[in-house]
Structure formats: C-alpha cells, structure tokens
C-alpha positions as CSV (number, residue, x, y, z in Angstrom):
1,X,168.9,102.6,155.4
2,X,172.3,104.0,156.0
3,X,174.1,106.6,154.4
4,X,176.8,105.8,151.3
5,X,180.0,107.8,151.7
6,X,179.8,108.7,147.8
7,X,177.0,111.0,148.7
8,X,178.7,112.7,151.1
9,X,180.4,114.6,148.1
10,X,177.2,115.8,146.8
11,X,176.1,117.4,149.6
12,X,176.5,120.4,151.8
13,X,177.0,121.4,155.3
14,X,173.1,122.4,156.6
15,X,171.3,120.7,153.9
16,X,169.9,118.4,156.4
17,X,168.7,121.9,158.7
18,X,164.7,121.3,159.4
19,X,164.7,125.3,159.4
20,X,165.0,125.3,155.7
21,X,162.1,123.3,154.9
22,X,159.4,125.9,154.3
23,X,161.7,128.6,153.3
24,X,161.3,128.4,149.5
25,X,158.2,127.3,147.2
26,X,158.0,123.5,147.4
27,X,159.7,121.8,144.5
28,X,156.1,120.5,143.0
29,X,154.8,124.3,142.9
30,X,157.7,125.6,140.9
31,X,158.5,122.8,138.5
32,X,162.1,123.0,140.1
33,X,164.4,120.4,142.3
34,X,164.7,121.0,145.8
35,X,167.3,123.2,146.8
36,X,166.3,125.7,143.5
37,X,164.7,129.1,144.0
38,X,162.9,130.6,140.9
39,X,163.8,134.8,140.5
40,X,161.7,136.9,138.5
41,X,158.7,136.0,136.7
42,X,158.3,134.0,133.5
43,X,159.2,136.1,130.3
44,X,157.3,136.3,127.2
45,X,158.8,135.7,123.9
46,X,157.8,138.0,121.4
47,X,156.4,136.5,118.0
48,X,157.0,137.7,114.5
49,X,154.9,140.6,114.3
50,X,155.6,142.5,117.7
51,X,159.8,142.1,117.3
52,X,159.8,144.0,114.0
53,X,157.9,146.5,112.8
54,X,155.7,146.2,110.1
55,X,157.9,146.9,106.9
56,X,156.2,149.2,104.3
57,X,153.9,147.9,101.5
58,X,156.3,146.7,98.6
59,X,154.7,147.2,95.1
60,X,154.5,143.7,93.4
61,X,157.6,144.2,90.8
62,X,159.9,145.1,94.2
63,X,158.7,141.4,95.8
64,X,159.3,139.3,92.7
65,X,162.8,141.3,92.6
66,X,163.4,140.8,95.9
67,X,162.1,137.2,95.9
68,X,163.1,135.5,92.9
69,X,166.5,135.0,92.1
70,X,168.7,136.0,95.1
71,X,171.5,133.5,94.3
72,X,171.9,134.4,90.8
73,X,171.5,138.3,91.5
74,X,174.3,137.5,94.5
75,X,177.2,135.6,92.1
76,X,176.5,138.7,89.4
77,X,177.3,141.2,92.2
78,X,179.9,139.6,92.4
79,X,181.4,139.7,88.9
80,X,180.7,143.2,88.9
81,X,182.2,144.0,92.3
82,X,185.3,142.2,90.7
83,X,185.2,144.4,87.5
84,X,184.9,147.4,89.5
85,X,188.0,146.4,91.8
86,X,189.8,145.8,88.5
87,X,189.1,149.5,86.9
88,X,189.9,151.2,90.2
89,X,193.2,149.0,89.7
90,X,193.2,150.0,86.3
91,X,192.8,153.6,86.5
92,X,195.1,154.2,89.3
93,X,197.6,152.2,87.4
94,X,197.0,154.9,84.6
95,X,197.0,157.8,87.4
96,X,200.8,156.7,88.4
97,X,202.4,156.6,85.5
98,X,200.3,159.2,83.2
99,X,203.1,162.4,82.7
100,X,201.5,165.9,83.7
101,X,202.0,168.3,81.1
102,X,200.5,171.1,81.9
103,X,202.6,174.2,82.1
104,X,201.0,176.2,84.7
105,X,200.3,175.8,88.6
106,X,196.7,175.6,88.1
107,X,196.5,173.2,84.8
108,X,198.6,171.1,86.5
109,X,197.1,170.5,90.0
110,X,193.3,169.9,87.4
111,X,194.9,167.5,85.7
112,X,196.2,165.4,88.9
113,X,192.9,166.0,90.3
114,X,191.2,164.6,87.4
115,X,193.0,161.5,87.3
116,X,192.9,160.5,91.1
117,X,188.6,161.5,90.2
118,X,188.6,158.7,87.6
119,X,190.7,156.2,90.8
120,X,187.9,157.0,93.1
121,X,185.1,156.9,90.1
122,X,184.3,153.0,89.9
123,X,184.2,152.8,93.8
124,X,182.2,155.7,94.3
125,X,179.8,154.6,91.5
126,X,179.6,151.0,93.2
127,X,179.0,152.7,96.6
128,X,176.0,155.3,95.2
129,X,174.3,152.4,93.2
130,X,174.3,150.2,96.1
131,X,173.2,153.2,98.7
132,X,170.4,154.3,96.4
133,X,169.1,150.7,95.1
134,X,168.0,149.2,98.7
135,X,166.0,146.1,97.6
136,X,165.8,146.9,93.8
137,X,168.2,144.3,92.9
138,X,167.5,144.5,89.2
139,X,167.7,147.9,89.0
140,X,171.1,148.1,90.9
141,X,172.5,145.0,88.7
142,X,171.8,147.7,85.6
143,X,173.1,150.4,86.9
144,X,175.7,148.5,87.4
145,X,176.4,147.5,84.1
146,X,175.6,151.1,83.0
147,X,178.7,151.8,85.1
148,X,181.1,148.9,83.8
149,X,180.4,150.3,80.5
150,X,181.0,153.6,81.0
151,X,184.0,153.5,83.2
152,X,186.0,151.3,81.4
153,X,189.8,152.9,82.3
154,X,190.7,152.9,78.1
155,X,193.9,154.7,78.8
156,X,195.0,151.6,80.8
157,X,193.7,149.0,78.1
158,X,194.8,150.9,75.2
159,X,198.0,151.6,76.5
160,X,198.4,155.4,76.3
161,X,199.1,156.1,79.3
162,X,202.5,157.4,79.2
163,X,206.0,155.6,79.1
C-alpha cells in the first residue's frame, strides 16, 4: 500500500524510528492513542461530604426559613434595600440644606455631627441587620421593617428642613 501525500502533513520527522516503540506504555494499557504518554496518576474527585465541611445542626424554624420562600424573601430585600437607598438620599438631602444654628464652636460641630449620623443611619442599620441575621431571613426581613419605620427622614418629607 503506498503512502498518500495528505498524510505527510500529519506526521513528524522520526515517527517511523523502531527505537521508539517500547519507550512508552502501549496504547491498549493506557486507554490512550499512540504517540500519548499519561503523567501522574488518576485523581479522585471528592463527593459532597469530604469538599465541605459538615455545617452545624440548624434548628427546624432556621430550615423552613431558609428553605421556603427564597424568591419572595429575595424581591422584599429588595424593596427594602430600595427604601433604605431612598432615606439615606433623603436624609442627606436634609443634612445639605438644614441651617446650623447653634451659636457656639461645640453646639455647632454636634449639630453637623448629628445630621451626617442620621446620612449614615439607614446604611449602617441595613449593614448590622444583614451582618447579624446570617440565614434568619425572617428575622432580618423584620428588622428591617423595624428600621424603615423608624428611620423614616420626616424633616425631608415634611419639609422642614430649612430654606
């Protein structure tokens, strides 16, 4: 049988060497094709339980809150993330244009401190409910709206908040 020039670009210079023969493990040992060399061993892939630890035992009102109702839980985190984006907005709206009128040094540096507190108060509430909540979703969704109840910026909404 002779030799079609087509092949000639699938091969290499030496491939034909007898040398080379035994070098390797035959293709039928290794499962490879001849020319292939296996490196290393074969690696194990680790199942469920030896890649993670074993998680601590959740009481049963933790898994039905963690189970049931993720979607819903996720669009009302939502709203109130949006709330509490719109009262920092709010308050540091409030913080810009409220007049200081305190007379001394001290009473005036409070005051500016305790309106740039009420800015940071809705994020910082948001932040330490969400820190201190780790898989309590209902509790976190009412602390939540513990918070957009109580930190409603009512300078801003009933407009006395300076000129």
């Amino acid at each position: 049988m002779t030799r079609d020039p087509d092949d000639d670009a699938l091969s290499w210079a030496g491939e034909d060497d007898p040398t080379l023969e035994g070098a390797g493990p035959k293709p039928a040992e290794s499962g490879l094709a001849p020319g292939w060399k296996p490196v290393g061993g074969p690696g194990k892939i680790a199942g469920p339980s030896e890649a993670t630890p074993e998680p601590e035992a959740q009481t049963e009102a933790e898994a039905q809150d963690a189970a049931g109702g993720s979607s819903v839980a996720l669009i009302v985190l939502g709203i109130l993330g949006g709330v509490y984006l719109l009262y920092t907005i709010g308050w540091a709206l409030t913080a810009g244009r409220m007049p200081n009128s305190a007379a001394d040094l001290v009473g005036g540096f409070m005051f500016t401190l305790g309106l740039w507190l009420a800015v940071l108060a809705p994020a910082g509430w948001f932040a330490l409910v969400f820190w201190q909540t780790r898989g309590r979703t209902l509790r976190r969704i009412l602390l939540l709206v513990l918070g957009a109840l109580v930190l409603i910026p009512l300078p801003f909404i009933l407009g006395t908040g300076g000129a």
